[in-house]
C-alpha positions as CSV (number, residue, x, y, z in Angstrom):
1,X,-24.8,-38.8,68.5
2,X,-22.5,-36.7,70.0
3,X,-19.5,-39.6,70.4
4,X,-19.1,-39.3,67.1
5,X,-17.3,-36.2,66.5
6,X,-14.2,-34.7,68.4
7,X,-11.7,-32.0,68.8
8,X,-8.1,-33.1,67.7
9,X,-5.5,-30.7,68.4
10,X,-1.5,-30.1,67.3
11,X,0.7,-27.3,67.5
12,X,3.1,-26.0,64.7
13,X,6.2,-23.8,64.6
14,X,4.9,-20.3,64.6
15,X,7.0,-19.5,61.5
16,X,5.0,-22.7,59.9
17,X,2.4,-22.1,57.1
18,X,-0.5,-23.0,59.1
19,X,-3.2,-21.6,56.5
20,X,-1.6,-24.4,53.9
21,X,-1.7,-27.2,56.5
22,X,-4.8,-26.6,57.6
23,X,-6.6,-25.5,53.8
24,X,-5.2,-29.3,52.9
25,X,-6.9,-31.2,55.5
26,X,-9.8,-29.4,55.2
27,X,-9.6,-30.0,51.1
28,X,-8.9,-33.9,51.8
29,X,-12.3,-34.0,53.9
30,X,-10.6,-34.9,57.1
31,X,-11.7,-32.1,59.0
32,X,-14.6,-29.9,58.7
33,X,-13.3,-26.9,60.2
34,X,-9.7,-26.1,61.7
35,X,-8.9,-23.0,63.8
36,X,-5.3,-21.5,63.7
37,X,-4.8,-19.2,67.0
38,X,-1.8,-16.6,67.1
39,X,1.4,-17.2,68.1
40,X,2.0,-18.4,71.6
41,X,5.4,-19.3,73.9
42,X,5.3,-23.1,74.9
43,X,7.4,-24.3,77.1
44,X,8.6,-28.0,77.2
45,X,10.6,-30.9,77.6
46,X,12.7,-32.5,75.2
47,X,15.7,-34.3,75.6
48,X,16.5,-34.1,78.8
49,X,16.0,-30.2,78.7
50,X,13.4,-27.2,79.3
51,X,12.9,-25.8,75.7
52,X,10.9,-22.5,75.1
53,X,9.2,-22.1,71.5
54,X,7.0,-20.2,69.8
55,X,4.2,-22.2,68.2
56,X,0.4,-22.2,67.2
57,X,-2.4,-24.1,68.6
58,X,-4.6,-25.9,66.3
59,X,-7.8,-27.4,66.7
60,X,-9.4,-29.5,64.2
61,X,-13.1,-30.7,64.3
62,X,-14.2,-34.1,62.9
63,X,-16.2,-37.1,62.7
64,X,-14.5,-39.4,65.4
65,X,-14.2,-42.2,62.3
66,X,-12.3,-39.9,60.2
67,X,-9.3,-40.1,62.9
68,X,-7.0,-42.2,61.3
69,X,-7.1,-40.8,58.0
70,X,-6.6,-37.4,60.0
71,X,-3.3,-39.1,61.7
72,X,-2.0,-40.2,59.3
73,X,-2.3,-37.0,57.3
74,X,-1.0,-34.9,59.9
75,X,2.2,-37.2,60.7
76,X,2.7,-36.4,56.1
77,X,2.3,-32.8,56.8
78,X,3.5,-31.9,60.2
79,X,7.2,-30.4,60.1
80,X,7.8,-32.1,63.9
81,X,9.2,-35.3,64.6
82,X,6.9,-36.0,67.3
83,X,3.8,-33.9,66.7
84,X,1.2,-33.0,69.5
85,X,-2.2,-35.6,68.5
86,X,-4.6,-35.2,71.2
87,X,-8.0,-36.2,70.2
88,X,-11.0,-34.8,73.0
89,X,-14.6,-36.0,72.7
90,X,-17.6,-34.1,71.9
91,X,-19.9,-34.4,74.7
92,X,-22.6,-32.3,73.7
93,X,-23.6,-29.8,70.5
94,X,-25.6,-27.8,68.3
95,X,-27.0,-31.0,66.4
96,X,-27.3,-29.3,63.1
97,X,-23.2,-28.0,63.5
98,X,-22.9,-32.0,64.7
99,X,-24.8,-32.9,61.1
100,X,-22.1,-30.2,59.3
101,X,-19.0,-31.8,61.0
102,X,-20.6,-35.0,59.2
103,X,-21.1,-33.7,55.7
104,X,-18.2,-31.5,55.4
105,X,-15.8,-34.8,56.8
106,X,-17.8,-37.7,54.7
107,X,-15.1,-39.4,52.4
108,X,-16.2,-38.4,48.6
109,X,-16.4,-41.0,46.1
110,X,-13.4,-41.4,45.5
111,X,-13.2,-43.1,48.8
112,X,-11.1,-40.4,50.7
């Protein structure tokens, strides 16, 4: 049961209004829960060059079949061109929090 659900993460500019991102992902059913952490420094590369930023980790939990949507939701929303996607599988959990991730994410009748 639990290789259904995972933990997808992004990052967003610091000065970004994660609360909005993460209130219409939640409100589109493609995530049941998404935690915004405080500001942190990342340090990357990007065009050839080491770039410091601050930026905000995300983590999103979902049903693993509620991916796409999720992807494709993010990629609408996300204010990079090349935003962080990582998707990490769920190898074990509370099975009543599992059964939550499952209602909270299942589409509603409209299909969504």
């Amino acid at each position: 049961m639990t290789d259904e659900y995972v933990i997808v993460l992004t990052t967003l500019p610091a000065d970004a209004d994660a609360e909005a991102f993460a209130a219409a992902l939640v409100g589109d059913r493609l995530a049941a829960c998404i935690n915004v952490l405080p500001p942190m420094q990342s340090v990357y590369r990007w065009d050839g060059k080491i770039e410091r930023d601050t930026e905000r980790q995300v983590v999103m939990k979902t049903a693993r079949e509620r991916v796409a949507h999720l992807w494709e939701r993010v990629r609408e929303l996300h204010p990079y061109d090349v935003p962080e996607f990582v998707v990490l599988p769920v190898a074990d959990g509370n099975d009543a929090y599992l059964r939550w991730i499952a209602d909270s994410t299942a589409p509603d009748r409209a299909g969504f």
